[in-house]
C-alpha positions in Angstrom: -33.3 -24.1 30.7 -30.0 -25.9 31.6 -30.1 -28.7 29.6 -31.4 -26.3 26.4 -28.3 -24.8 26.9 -25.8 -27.6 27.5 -27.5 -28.9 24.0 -27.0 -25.8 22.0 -23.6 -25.8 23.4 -22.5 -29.6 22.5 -24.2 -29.0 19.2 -22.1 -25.5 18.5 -19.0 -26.6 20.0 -19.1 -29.9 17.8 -19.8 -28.0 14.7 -16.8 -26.1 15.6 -14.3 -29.4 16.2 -15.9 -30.9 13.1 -13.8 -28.1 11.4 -10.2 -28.4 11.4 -9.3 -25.8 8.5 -11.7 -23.0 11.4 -9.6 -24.3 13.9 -6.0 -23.7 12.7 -7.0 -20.9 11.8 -7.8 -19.9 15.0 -4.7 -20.5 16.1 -2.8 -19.3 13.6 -4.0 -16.0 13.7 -2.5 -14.8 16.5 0.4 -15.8 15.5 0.6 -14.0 12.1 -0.4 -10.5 13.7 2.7 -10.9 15.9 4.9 -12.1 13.0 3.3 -9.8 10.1 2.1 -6.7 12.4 5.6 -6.8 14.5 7.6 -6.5 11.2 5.5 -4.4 9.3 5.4 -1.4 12.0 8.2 -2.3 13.8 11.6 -2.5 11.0 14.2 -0.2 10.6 14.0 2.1 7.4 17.3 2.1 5.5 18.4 2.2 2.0 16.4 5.3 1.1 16.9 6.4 -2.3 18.1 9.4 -2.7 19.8 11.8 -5.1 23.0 13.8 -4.8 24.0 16.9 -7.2 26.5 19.6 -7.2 24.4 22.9 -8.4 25.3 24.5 -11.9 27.2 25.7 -13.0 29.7 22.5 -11.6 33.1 23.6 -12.9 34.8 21.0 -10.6 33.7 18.5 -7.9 34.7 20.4 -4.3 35.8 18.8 -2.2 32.7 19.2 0.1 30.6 17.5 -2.3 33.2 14.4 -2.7 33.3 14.0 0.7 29.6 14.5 1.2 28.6 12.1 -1.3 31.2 9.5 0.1 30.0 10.1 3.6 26.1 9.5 2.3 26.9 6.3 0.8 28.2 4.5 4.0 26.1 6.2 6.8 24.3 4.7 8.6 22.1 5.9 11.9 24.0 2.9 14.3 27.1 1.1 13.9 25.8 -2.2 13.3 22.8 -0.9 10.7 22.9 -1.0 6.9 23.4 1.8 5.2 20.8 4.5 5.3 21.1 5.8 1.9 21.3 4.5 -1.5 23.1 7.4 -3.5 22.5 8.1 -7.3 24.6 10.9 -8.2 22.9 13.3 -11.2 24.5 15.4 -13.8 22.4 18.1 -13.2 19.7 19.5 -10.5 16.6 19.7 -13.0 17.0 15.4 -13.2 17.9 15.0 -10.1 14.6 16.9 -8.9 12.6 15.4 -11.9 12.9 12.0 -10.6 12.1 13.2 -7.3 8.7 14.3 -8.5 8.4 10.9 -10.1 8.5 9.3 -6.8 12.1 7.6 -8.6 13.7 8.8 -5.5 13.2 10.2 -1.5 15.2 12.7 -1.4 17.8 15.5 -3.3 20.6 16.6 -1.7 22.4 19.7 -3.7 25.8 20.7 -2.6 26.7 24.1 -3.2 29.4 25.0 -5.9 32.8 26.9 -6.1 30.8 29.9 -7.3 28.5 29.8 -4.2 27.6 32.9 -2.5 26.4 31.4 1.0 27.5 27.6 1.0 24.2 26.1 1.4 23.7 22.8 1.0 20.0 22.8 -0.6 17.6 19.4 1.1 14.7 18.5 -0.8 12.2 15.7 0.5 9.3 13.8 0.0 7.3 14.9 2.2 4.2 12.7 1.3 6.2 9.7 3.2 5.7 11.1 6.4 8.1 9.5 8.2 11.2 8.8 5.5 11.5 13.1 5.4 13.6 13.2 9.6 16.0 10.2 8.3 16.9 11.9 5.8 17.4 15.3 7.4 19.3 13.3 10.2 21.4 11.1 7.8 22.7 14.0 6.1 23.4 16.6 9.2 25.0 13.6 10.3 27.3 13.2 7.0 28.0 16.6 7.1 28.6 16.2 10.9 31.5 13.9 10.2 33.1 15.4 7.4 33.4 18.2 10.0 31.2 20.0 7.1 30.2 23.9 8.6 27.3 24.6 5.8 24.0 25.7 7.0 21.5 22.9 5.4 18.1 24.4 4.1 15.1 22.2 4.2 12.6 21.9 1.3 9.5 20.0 2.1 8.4 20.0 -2.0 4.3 18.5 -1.0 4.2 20.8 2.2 4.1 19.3 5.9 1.9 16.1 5.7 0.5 14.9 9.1 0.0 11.1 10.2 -3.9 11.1 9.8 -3.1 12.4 6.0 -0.8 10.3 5.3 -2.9 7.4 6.9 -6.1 8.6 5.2 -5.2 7.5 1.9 -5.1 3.9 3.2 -8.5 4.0 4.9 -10.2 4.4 1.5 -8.5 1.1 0.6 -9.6 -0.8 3.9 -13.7 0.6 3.5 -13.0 -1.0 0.0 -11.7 -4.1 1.0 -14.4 -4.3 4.1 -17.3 -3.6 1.8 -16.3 -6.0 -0.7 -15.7 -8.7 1.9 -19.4 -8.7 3.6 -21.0 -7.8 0.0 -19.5 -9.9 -3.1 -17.9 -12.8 -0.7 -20.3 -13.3 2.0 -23.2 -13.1 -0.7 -21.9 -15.6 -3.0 -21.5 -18.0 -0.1 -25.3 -17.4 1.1 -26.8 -18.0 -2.2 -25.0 -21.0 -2.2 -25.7 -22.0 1.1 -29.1 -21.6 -0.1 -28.8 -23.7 -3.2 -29.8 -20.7 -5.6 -26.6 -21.6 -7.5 -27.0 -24.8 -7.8 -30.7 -24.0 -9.4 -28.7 -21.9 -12.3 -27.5 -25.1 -13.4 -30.6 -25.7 -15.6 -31.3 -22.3 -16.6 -29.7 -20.4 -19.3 -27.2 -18.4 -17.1 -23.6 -19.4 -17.4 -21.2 -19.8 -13.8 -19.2 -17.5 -15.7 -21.8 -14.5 -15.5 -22.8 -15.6 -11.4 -19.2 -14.7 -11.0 -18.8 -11.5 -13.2 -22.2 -10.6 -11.7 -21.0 -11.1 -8.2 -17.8 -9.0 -9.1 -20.1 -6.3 -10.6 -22.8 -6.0 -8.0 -19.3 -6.2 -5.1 -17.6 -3.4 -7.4 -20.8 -1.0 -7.3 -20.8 -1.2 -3.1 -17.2 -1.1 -2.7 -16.5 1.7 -5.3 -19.7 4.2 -3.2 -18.1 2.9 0.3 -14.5 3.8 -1.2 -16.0 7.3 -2.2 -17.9 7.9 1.0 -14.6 7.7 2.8 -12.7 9.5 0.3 -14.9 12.5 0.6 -15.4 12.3 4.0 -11.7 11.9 4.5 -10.6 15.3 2.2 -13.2 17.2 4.9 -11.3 15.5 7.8 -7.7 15.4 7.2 -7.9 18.7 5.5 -6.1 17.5 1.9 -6.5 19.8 -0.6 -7.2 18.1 -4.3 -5.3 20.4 -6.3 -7.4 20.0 -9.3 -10.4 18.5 -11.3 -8.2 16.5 -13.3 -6.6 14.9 -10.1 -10.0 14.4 -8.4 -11.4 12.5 -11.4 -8.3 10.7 -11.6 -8.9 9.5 -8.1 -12.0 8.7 -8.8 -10.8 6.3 -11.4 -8.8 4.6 -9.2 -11.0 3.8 -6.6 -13.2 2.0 -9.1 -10.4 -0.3 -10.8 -9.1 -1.0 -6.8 -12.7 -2.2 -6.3 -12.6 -4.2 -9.2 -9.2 -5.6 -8.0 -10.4 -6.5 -4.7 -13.6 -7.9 -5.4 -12.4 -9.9 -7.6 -10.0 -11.1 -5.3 -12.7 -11.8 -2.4 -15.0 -13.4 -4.7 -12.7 -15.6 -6.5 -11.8 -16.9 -2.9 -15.3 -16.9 -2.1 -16.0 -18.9 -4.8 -13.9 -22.1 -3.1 -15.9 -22.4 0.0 -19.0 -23.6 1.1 -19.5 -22.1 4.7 -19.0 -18.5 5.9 -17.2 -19.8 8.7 -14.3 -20.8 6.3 -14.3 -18.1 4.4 -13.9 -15.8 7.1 -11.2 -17.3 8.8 -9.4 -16.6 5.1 -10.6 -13.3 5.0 -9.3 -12.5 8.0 -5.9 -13.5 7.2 -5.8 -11.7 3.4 -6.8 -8.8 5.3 -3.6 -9.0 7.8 -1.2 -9.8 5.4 -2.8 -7.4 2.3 -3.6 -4.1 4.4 -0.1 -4.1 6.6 1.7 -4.8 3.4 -0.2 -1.9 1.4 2.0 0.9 3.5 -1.0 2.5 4.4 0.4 2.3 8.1 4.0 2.3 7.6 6.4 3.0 4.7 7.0 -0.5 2.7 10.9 0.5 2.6 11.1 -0.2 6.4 10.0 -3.6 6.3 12.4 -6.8 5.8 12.9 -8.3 2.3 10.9 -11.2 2.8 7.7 -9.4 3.6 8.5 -6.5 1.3 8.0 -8.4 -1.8 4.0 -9.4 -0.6 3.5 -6.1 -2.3 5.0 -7.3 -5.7 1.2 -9.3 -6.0 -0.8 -7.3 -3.1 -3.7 -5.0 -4.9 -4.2 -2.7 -1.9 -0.7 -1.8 -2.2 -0.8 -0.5 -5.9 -4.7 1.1 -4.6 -2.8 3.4 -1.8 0.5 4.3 -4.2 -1.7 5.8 -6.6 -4.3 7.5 -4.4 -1.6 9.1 -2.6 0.4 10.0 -5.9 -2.8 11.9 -6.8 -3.8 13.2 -3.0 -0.8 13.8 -1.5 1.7 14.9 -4.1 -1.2 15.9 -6.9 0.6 13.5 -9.7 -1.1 12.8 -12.9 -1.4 9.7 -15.0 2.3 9.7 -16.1 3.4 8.4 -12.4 0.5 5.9 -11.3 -0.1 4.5 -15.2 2.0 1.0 -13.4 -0.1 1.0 -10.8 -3.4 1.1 -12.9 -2.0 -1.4 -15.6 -1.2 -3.7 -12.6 -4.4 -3.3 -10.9 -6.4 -4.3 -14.1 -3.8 -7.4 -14.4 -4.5 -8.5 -11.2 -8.5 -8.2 -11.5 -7.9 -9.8 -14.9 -6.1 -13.0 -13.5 -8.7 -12.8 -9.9 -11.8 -12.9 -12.4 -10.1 -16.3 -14.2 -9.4 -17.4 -11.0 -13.0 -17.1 -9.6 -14.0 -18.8 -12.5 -12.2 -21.7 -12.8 -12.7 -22.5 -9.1 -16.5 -22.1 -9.0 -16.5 -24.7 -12.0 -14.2 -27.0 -9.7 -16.3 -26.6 -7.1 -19.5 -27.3 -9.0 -18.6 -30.0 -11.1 
C-alpha cells in the first residue's frame, strides 16, 4: 500500500514540476490578492464629483455660497489627503440635478439664495454608491464647519437608503456569470481537446471558426440562466424593488450581452491551452484582477490610478454599472447605452481573439 502511494505521489508531484507556467502561478497568486485585493478594498476615496448651485432665483453670489464653493474645492478629510471633491459649479439646479441622475456626478450641493426663507443648504446624493453618500455629507458639514457656516444642511438620499448586501448583489450576478462560463465554455473546450474531438473536426466540414462560436453559444446559454437564477433569487433576498417592466427587460438584456462578453473572454483564453491545469491557474488570476476591479465590492473611485484604469478593458465592470443603473437607481437605456456598446466591442474583439488563437494552436 506504501509503495502504491509513494508512486502515485512521484508520478503527481513530477507532473506538477514538469510545469513551470502551474508553478509561478502558484506563487504568484498570493501575491496578487495582497497587491490587487489590498488596493482594491483598502484606498482612500477622494476626488468625488460633485455639483455646486446657488438655488433660483440667483440674483447675486452670497457670500455663503463663494465661500462654500471655495472651501469644497480644497477640502480634504486629513491634512496630508487629496482633495475630496472635484467641484463643477452649474448655472442652474435642474442641470446640476440632471447630471446627477445621469450618474455625471455624486453629489449636488444647493446653497440657499438671498431670497431664502430658512437658509438651508439643500444635499442631494447618490445613494446607489453605498459608501461615497457619508463622505460627502462629512466633506461638506466640514466645509461649512470651517467657513464657520451656521445653515442647517438637509439630506436627500434621491434612490432611497441602499444597504451593503444591495449594493453588493448586483455584483454577484456578474461573478455566477463569470463562474458558470469558466467551468462550462472554458473547461469544455479544453476536454474536448484533451480528448482529440477537435482535432477529428479537421477532416469534416465544420470550420474552427464555428467550434469556437459554438463554444461561445452553448457558454452564453449557461451563463445567461445562472446570471438569471441569481438575479431573481437576489431581488427576493436583498429586497430591490424593479421599478418597472421596461427596467426588468432591460436587465435582462444585459445579463445576456455580459455573458456573451465573458464567455467570449474565457473561451478565447481557453482556446490557448492544452491542460486544465493551465488554464485554471489563468482563470484564477482574470478572476482576481476582473471581479475586484468591477466595483462590485468597493467603489472604483477609491482605488489608485494604476489599478483604476483595469476597468477601462474589464467586461465585468461595464456588466455591474449597468445592472446597477437599472436595479438600483431604475435608469433606462439613455445612461447604460456605453456600457452596452462597450460590452458588445469587447465580445466582438474576445470572439476574433478565440479565433485566431485556436488556428495558432492548431496549425
Amino acid at each position: 500500500m506504501i509503495r502504491g502511494a509513494v508512486a502515485i505521489f512521484r508520478r503527481d508531484f513530477k507532473k506538477f514540476i514538469s510545469n513551470p507556467f502551474v508553478i509561478v502561478f502558484t506563487l504568484v497568486m498570493p501575491i496578487m490578492y495582497l497587491v490587487v485585493f489590498g488596493n482594491a478594498m483598502g484606498g482612500t476615496i477622494t476626488h468625488i464629483p460633485i455639483g455646486v448651485v446657488q438655488e433660483t432665483p440667483p440674483y447675486n453670489d452670497t457670500a455663503l455660497f463663494k465661500n462654500g464653493v471655495e472651501e469644497l474645492r480644497h477640502y480634504s478629510a486629513k491634512k496630508d489627503d487629496p482633495r475630496l471633491f472635484d467641484v463643477t459649479v452649474y448655472t442652474s439646479e435642474e442641470k446640476a440635478k440632471r447630471a446627477l441622475e445621469n450618474a455625471q456626478i455624486s453629489g449636488v450641493v444647493v446653497f440657499p439664495a438671498e431670497v431664502s426663507t430658512d437658509n438651508a443648504i439643500r444635499l442631494y446624493v447618490d445613494s446607489s454608491d453605498y459608501m461615497t453618500p457619508t463622505l460627502i455629507q462629512a466633506g461638506v458639514l466640514g466645509s461649512l464647519q470651517a467657513i464657520h457656516a451656521t445653515s442647517s444642511v438637509l439630506v436627500n438620499k434621491i434612490y432611497g437608503d441602499i444597504t451593503y448586501i444591495q449594493f453588493f448583489g448586483v455584483g454577484v450576478i456578474v461573478m455566477a456569470i463569470f463562474m458558470t462560463t469558466m467551468m462550462g465554455g472554458g473547461i469544455a473546450l479544453i476536454k474536448d481537446r484533451e480528448m482529440g474531438i477537435h482535432e477529428g473536426y479537421l477532416v469534416t466540414p465544420v470550420k474552427r471558426t464555428s467550434i469556437i462560436l459554438g463554444m461561445i453559444m452553448s457558454g452564453t446559454v449557461r451563463a445567461f440562466l445562472s446570471g438569471f437564477i441569481i438575479f431573481m433569487v437576489g431581488v427576493l433576498i436583498t429586497g430591490v424593488m424593479i421599478q418597472s417592466a421596461e427596467d426588468f427587460f432591460l436587465a435582462i438584456v444585459v445579463i445576456l450581452i455580459a455573458s456573451v462578453g465573458v464567455t467570449s473572454l474565457m473561451v478565447s483564453i481557453a482556446s490557448r491551452f492544452n491542460n486544465q491545469q493551465e488554464y485554471a491557474s489563468t482563470t484564477a488570476f482574470f478572476n482576481l484582477i476582473l471581479f475586484m476591479t468591477s466595483g462590485a465590492f468597493y467603489p472604483t473611485i477609491g482605488m489608485p490610478d494604476w489599478l483604476r484604469w483595469i476597468t477601462v478593458i474589464n467586461p465585468e465592470w461595464y456588466s455591474v454599472h449597468a445592472l446597477r443603473s437599472i436595479i438600483l437607481r431604475g435608469q433606462g437605456l439613455s445612461v447604460i447605452m456605453p456600457d452596452l456598446t462597450a460590452l458588445l466591442v469587447f465580445s466582438i474583439l474576445a470572439i476574433t481573439l478565440g479565433i485566431m488563437t485556436y488556428r495558432r494552436t492548431l496549425e
